[in-house]
Wavefront OBJ file of the C-alpha trace (Angstrom):
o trace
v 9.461 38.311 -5.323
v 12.002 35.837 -6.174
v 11.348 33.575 -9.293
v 10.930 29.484 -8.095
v 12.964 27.704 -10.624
v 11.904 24.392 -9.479
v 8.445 25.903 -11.379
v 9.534 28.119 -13.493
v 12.733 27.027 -15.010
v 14.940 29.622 -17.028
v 15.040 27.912 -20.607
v 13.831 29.963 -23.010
v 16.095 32.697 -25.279
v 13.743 35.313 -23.325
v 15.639 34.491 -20.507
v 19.538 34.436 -21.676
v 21.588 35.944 -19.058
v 19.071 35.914 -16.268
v 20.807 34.910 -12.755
v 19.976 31.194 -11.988
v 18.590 31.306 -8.397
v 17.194 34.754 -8.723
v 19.838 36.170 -6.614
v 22.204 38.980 -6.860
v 24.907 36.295 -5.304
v 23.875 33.845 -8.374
v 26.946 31.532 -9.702
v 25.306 30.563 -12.712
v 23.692 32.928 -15.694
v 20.961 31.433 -18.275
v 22.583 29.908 -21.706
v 19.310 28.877 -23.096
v 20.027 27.943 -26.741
v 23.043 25.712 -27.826
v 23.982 28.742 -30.205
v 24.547 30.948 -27.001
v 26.636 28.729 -25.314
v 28.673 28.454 -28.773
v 28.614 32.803 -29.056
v 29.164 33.084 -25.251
v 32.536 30.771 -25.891
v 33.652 33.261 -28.886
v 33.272 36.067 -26.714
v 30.276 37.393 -28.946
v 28.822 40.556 -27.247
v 25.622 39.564 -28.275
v 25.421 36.867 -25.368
v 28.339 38.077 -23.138
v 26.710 41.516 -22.465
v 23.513 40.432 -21.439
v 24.814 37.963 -18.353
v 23.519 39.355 -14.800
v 25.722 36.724 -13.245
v 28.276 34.304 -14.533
v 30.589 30.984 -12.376
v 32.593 33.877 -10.429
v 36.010 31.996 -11.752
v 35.114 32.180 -15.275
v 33.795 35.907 -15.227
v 33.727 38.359 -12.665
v 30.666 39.473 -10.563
v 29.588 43.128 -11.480
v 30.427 43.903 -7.509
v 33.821 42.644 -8.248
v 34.217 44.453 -11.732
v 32.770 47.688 -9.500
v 35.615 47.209 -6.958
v 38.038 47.069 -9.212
v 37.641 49.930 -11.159
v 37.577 51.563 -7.741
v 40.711 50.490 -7.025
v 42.505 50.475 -10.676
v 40.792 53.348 -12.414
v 38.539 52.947 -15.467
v 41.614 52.474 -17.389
v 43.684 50.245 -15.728
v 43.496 46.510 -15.492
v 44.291 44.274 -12.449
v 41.933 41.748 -10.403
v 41.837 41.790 -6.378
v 42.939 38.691 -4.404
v 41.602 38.041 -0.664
v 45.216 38.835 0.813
v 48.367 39.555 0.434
v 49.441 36.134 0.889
v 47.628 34.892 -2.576
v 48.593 37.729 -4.347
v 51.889 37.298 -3.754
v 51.476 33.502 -5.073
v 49.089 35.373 -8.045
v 52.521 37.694 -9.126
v 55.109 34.315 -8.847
v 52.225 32.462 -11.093
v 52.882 35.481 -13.937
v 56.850 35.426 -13.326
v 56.376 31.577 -14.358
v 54.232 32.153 -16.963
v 57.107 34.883 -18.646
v 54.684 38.228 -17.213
v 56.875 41.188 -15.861
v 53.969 43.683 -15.363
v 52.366 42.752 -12.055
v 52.489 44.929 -9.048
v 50.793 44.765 -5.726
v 48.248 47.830 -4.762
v 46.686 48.095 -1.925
v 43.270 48.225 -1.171
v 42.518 50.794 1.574
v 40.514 49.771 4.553
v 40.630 46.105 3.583
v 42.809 42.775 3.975
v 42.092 42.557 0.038
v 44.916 43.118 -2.112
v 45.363 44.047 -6.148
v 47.355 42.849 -9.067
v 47.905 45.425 -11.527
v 48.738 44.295 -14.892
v 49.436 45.820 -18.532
v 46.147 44.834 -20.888
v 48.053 42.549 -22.949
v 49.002 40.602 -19.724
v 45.375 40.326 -18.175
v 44.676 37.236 -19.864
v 47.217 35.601 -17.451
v 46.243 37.014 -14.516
v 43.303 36.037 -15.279
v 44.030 31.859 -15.159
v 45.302 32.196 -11.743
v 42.204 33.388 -10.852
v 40.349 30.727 -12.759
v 42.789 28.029 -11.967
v 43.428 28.797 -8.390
v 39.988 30.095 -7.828
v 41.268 32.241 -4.693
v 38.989 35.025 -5.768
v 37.034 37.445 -3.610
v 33.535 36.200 -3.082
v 30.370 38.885 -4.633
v 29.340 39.361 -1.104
v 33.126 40.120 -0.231
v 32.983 42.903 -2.997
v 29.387 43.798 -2.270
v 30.883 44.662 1.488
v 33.774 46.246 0.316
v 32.450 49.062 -1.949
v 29.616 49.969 1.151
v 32.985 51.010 2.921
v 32.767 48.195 5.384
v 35.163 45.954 5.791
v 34.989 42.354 4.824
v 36.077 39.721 8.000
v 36.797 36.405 8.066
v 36.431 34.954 11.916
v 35.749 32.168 13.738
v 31.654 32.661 13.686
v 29.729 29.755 15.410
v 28.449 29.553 11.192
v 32.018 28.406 10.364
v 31.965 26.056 13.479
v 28.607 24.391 12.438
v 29.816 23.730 9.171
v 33.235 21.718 9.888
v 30.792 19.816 12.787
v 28.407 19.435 9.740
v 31.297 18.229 6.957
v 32.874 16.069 10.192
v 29.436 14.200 10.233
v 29.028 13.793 6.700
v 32.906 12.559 6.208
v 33.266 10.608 9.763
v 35.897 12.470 10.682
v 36.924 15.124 12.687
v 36.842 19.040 12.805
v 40.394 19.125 13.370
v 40.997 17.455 9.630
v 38.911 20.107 7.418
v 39.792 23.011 5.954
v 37.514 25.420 4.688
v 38.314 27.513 1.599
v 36.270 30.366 -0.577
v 35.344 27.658 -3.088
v 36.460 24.414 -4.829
v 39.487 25.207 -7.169
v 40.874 26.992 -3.907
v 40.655 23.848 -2.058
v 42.594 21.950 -4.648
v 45.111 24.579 -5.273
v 45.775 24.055 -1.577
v 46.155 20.257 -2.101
v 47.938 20.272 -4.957
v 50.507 22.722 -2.599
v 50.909 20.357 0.106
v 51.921 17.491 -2.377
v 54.613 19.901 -3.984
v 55.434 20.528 -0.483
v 55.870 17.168 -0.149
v 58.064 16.506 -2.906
v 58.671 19.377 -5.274
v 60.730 17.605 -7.912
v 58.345 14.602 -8.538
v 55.467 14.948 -11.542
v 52.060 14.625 -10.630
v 49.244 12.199 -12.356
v 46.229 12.899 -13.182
v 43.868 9.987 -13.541
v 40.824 9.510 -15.252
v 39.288 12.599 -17.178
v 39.063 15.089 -14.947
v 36.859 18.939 -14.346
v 38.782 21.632 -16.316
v 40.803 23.593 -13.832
v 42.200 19.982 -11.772
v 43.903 19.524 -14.878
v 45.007 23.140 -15.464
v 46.823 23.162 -12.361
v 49.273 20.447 -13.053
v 49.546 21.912 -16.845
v 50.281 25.377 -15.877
v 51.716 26.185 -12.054
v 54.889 25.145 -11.595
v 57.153 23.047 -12.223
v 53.698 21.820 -14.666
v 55.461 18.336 -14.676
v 52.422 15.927 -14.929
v 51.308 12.441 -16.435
v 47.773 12.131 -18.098
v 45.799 8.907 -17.713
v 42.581 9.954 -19.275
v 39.953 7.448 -19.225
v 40.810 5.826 -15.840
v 40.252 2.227 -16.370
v 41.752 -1.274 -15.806
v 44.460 -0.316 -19.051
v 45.182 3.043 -17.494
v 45.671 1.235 -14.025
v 48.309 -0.939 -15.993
v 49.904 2.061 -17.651
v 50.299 4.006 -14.399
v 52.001 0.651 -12.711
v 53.859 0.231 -15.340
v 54.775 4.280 -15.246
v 56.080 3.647 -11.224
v 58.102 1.118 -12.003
v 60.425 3.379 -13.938
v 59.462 7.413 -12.251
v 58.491 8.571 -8.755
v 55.754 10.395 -8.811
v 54.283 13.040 -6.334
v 50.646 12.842 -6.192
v 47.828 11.372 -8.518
v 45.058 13.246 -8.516
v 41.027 11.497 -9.499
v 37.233 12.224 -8.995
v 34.824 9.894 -7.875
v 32.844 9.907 -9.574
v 34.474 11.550 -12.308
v 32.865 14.656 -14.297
v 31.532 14.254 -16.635
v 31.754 10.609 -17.145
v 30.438 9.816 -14.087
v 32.919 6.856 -13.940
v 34.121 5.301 -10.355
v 37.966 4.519 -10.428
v 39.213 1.547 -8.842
v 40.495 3.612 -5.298
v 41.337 0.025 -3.809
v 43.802 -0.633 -6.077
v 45.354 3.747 -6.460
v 45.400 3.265 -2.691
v 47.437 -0.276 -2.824
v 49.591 1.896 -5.971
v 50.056 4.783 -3.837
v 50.981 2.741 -0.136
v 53.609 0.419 -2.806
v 55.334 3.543 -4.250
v 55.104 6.726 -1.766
v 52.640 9.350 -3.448
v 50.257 11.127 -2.352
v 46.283 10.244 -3.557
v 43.894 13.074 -3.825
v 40.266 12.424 -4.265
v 37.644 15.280 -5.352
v 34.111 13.643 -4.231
v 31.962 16.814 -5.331
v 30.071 14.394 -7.129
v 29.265 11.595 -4.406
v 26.903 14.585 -3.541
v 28.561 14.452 0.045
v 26.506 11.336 1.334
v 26.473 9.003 -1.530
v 30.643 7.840 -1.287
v 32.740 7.267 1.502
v 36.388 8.101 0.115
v 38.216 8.946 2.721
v 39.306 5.491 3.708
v 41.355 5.356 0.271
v 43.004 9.296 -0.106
v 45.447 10.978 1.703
v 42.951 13.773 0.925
v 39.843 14.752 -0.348
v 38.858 17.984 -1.799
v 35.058 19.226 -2.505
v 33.482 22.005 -3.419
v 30.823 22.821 -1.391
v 29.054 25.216 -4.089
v 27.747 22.003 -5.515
v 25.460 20.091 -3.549
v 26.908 20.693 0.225
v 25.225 24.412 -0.442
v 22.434 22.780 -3.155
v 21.045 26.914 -3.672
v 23.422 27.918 -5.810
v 24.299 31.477 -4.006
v 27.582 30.902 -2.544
v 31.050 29.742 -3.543
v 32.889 27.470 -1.119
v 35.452 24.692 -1.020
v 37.090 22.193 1.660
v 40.064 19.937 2.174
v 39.493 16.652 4.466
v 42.650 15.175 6.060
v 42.694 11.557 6.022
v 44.666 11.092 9.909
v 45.141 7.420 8.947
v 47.198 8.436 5.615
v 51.239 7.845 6.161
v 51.500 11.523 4.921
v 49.008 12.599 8.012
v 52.082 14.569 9.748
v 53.523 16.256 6.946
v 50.846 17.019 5.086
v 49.005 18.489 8.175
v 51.837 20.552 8.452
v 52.203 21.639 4.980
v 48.152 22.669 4.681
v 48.145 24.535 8.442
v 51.339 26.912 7.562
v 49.582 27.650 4.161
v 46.113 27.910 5.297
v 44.507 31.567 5.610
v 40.986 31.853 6.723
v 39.195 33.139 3.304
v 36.192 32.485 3.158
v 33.950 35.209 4.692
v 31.790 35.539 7.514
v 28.652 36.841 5.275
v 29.673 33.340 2.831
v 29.523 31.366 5.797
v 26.768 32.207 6.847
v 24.789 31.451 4.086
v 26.476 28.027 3.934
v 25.770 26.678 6.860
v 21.871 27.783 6.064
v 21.743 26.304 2.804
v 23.539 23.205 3.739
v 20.927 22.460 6.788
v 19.054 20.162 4.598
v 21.212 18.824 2.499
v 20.746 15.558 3.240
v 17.558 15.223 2.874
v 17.709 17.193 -0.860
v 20.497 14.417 -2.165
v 18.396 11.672 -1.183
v 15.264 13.495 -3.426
v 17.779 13.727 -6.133
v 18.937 10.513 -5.824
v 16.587 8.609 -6.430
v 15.215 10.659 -9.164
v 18.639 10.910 -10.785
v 18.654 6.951 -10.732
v 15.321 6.667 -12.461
v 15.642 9.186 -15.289
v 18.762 7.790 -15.774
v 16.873 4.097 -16.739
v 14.594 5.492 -18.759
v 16.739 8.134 -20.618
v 19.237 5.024 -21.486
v 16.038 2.755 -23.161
v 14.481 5.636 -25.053
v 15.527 4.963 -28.767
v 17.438 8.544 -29.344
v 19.520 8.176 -26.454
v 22.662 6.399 -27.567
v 24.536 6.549 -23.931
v 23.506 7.622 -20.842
v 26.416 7.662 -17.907
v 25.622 7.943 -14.516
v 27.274 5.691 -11.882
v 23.791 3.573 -11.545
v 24.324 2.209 -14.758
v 28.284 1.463 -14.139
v 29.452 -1.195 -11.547
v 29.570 -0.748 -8.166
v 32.420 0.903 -6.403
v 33.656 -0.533 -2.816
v 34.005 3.039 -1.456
v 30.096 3.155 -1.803
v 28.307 3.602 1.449
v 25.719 0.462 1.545
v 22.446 2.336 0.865
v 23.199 5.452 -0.121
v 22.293 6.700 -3.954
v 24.417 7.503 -6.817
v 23.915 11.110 -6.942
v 22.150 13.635 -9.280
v 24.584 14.638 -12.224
v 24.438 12.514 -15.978
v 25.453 12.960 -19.180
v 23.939 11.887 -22.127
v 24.626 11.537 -26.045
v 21.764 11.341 -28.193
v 22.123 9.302 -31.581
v 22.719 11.957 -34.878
v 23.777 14.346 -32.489
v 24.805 16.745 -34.554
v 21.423 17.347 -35.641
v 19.742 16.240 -32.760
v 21.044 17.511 -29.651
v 20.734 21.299 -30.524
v 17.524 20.938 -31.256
v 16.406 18.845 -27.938
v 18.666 21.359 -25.598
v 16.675 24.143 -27.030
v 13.518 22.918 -26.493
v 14.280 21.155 -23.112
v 12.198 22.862 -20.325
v 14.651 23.031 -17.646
v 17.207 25.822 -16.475
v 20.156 25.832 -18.842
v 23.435 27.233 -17.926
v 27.048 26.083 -16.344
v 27.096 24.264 -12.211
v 25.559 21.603 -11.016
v 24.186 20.347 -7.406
v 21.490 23.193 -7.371
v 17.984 21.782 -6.141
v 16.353 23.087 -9.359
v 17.364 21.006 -12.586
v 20.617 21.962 -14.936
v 21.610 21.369 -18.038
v 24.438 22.262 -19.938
v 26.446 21.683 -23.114
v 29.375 20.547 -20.838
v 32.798 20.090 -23.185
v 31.467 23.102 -25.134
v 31.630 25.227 -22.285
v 34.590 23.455 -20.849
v 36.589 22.710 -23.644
v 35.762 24.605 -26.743
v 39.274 25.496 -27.571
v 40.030 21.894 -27.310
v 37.133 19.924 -28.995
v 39.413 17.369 -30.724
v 41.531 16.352 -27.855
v 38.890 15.728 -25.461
v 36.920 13.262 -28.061
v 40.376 11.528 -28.041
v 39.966 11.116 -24.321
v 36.248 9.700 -24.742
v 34.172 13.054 -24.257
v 31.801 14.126 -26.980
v 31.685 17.687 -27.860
v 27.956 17.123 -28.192
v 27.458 15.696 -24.653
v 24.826 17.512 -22.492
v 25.553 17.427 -18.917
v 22.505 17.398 -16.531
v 22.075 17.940 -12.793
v 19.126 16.770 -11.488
v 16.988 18.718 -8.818
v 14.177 18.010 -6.490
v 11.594 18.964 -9.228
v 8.487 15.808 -9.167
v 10.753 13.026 -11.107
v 7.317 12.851 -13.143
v 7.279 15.860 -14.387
v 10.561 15.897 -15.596
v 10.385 12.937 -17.035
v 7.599 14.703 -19.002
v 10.215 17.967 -19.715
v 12.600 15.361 -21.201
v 10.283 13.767 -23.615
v 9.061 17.066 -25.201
v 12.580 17.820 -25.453
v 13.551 14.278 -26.948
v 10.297 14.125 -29.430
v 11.129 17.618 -30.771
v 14.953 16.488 -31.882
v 13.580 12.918 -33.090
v 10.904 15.215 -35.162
v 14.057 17.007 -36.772
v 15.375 14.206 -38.336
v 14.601 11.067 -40.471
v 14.057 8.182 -38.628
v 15.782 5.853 -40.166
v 18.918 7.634 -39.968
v 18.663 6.655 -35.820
v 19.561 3.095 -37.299
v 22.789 4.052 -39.229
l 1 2 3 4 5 6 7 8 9 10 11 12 13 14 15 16 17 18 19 20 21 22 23 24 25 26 27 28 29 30 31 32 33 34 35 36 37 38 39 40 41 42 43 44 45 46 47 48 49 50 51 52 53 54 55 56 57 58 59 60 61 62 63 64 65 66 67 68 69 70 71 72 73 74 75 76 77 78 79 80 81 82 83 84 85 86 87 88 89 90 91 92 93 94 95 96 97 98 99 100 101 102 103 104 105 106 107 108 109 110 111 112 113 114 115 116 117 118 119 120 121 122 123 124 125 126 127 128 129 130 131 132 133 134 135 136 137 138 139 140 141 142 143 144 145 146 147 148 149 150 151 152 153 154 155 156 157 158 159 160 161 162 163 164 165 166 167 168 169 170 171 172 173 174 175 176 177 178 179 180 181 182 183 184 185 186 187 188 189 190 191 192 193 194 195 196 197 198 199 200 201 202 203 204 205 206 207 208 209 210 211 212 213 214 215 216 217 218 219 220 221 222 223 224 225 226 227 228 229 230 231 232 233 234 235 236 237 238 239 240 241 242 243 244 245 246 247 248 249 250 251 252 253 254 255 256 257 258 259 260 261 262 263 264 265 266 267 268 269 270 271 272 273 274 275 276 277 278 279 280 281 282 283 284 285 286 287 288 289 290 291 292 293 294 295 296 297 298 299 300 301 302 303 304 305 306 307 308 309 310 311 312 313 314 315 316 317 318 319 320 321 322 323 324 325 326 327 328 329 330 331 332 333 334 335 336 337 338 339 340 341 342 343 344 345 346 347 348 349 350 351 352 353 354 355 356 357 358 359 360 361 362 363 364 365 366 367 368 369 370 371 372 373 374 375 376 377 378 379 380 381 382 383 384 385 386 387 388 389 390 391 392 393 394 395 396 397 398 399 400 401 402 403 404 405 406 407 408 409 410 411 412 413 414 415 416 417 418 419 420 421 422 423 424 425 426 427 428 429 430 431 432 433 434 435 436 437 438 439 440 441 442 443 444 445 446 447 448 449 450 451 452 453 454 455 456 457 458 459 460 461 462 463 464 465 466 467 468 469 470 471 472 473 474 475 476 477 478 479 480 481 482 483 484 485 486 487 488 489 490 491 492 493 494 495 496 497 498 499
């Protein structure tokens, strides 16, 4: 029988590398102590050999690592791409990047096809993968080494779930893409704007998730502008940018991870209408009933992993046309030639399952989200707590609606005190967020490690802890949290909370 983690959360070093759900199809392993988050970062085989599951961009699925030493050899290295189509964009990512080694192989029997590599080249084979996220789903690999072969089709599952998204984003079916999971969906995005205009850099504004930003870094022509805390000065800086460079796109989060912040999408909308771009908005965070974006992009990506799916056993991404944007025509154009169907029939149909009740699960979160967040920001080793209830509100909010279930929070002394509460902390602990059991994570560790100094330039703390709330009794987690918080004030003086 399957472990509840709503009542038995995965927290203790017991349970490092256990799948979180208990699932085969898992996206997210246990990290239970702030020194295996820091080994599993430094590739220490103590910590990286015990993970039953892992995020399927950042390590691959056992059924994937099967598949492809089916189809390279034990010796060989290479990763396998859900068609020919992104391989071929996979091979012209290494040719930018200066790699000569790749070569197509073909997988028999299946639409999948391989990237073979030399060793010293997996590494970047290995961002597309990550960056792109156009990867072949564990249930696509799962179906592939039974001999079957894995389909993509137009089941009444995939049907439900644009209906479903159309509901949720007042749109239309005929304006959503589906993709195999988030980073896919923005790959695709970022596409149409270069389709759009190829010669023009792209902003990113306001701190942004990891891979949004590795996109405009790394594919080409990796011409971008970085705007990294996304307020009222940033706002002047871009304007002042436009008057002087055309720009292709700017790309932001609402709310913004993991700041939480809410950009001012009034005035990029009135910025993008003045000067011609294209404005992208990833919502993943609104929680899919908490924001109403669409109204101010051109077009919003989500990932649907997050809380659309809430179980955290299926990887899954969409694009949302906005018809009313002056780029409508072209852009519907530019996503519809490039569009494959990848996301497959056995993902789907877990999707549309999972996401049956998903708004009734955001509204439990919200409001529990909204009053941890109070008290977390008034207890006296907290020293900031951000979550969009205690920021101003946004215009694209829908009147009523919550402000979602992800925080972060930065305790005072954190260097001694934050390893200390995220160890004792009695909730799952590992990377993702938008599961309907409670996660934590040390976020710009896992994120950023390689980078620590940059991204405290930008405003992040390398000792932030990110946390997702679920639909665990608010009370009782309240009660987890305090434990946690009374062990890491027990570690230190007093007084030094003060200095």
């Amino acid at each position: 029988m399957a472990v509840d983690l709503l009542t038995s959360p995965r927290w203790q070093a017991e349970h490092l590398g256990m799948p979180m759900p208990d699932s085969v199809h898992a996206v997210s392993a246990c990290l239970p102590l702030w020194d295996h988050n820091i080994k599993y970062e430094e590739g220490d085989a103590s910590v990286v050999s015990r993970l039953q599951a892992a995020y399927p961009r950042f390590c691959l699925h056992p059924f994937v690592r099967q598949l492809c030493v089916k189809v390279f050899g034990a010796t060989a290295t290479g990763l396998i791409f859900p068609s020919s189509k992104v391989a071929d964009r996979a091979i012209k990512y290494l040719r930018w990047r200066g790699v000569t080694s790749g070569k197509l192989v073909t997988v028999d029997g299946q639409p999948f096809v391989g990237v073979s590599v030399a060793a010293e080249d997996f590494a970047r084979l290995k961002e597309y993968w990550q960056h792109a996220g156009e990867v072949i789903s564990s249930r696509g690999a799962e179906t592939a080494l039974r001999g079957e072969r894995v389909v993509s089709s137009e089941t009444p599952a995939r049907l439900e779930l644009r209906r479903r998204l159309a509901e949720l984003r007042r749109g239309d079916t005929r304006d959503i893409w589906l993709f195999p999971c988030g980073m896919s969906a923005i790959a695709a995005a970022w596409r149409a704007t270069r389709a759009q205009d190829a010669s023009s850099p792209s902003v990113q504004f306001g701190f942004p998730y990891v891979d949004t930003l590795k996109i405009q870094q790394r594919f080409e022509p990796a011409e971008y502008r970085f705007f990294p805390v996304g307020n009222e000065h940033d706002l002047d800086e871009l304007r002042r940018l436009l008057k002087s460079q055309k720009v292709s796109a700017v790309f932001c989060e609402s709310p913004t991870n993991p700041l939480l912040t809410v950009p001012d999408l009034a005035a990029l909308r009135t910025l993008a209408d003045q000067h011609g771009f294209v404005l992208v908005i990833d919502d993943t965070l609104a929680a899919c009933i908490n924001q109403n974006v669409l109204p101010f992009a051109d077009m919003v990506v989500t990932s649907l992993t997050k809380y659309f799916s809430g179980y955290g056993d299926v990887l899954a991404g969409c694009v949302t046309l906005n018809p009313q944007s002056p780029f409508a025509a072209v852009l519907r154009n530019s996503l519809s030639a490039d569009f494959e169907e990848l996301m497959i029939d056995a993902d789907a149909e877990v999707l549309e399952m999972n996401s049956r009740d998903v708004r009734e699960r955001v509204e439990i979160i919200n409001l529990s989200a909204q009053i941890l967040a109070d008290r977390l920001s008034r207890h006296e080793l907290v020293d900031r707590v951000f979550h969009p209830s205690l920021n101003a509100y946004s215009s694209s909010m829908v009147p009523a609606s919550g402000h979602g279930g992800l925080m972060s929070i930065v305790l005072k002394r954190p260097k001694f005190t934050t390893p200390v509460m995220f160890d004792h902390l009695e909730v799952c602990k590992g990377p993702n967020l938008g599961t309907n059991f409670t996660l934590c994570c040390p976020y710009t560790i896992l994120a950023h490690y390689t980078e620590l100094d940059f991204v405290e330039q930008c405003g992040v703390s390398r000792w932030l802890l990110r946390i997702s709330i679920g639909v665990e009794p608010v009370e009782e987690l309240w009660q987890r949290f305090q434990r946690a918080l009374t062990k890491a004030a027990s570690s230190i003086d007093p007084t030094l909370l003060t200095l």
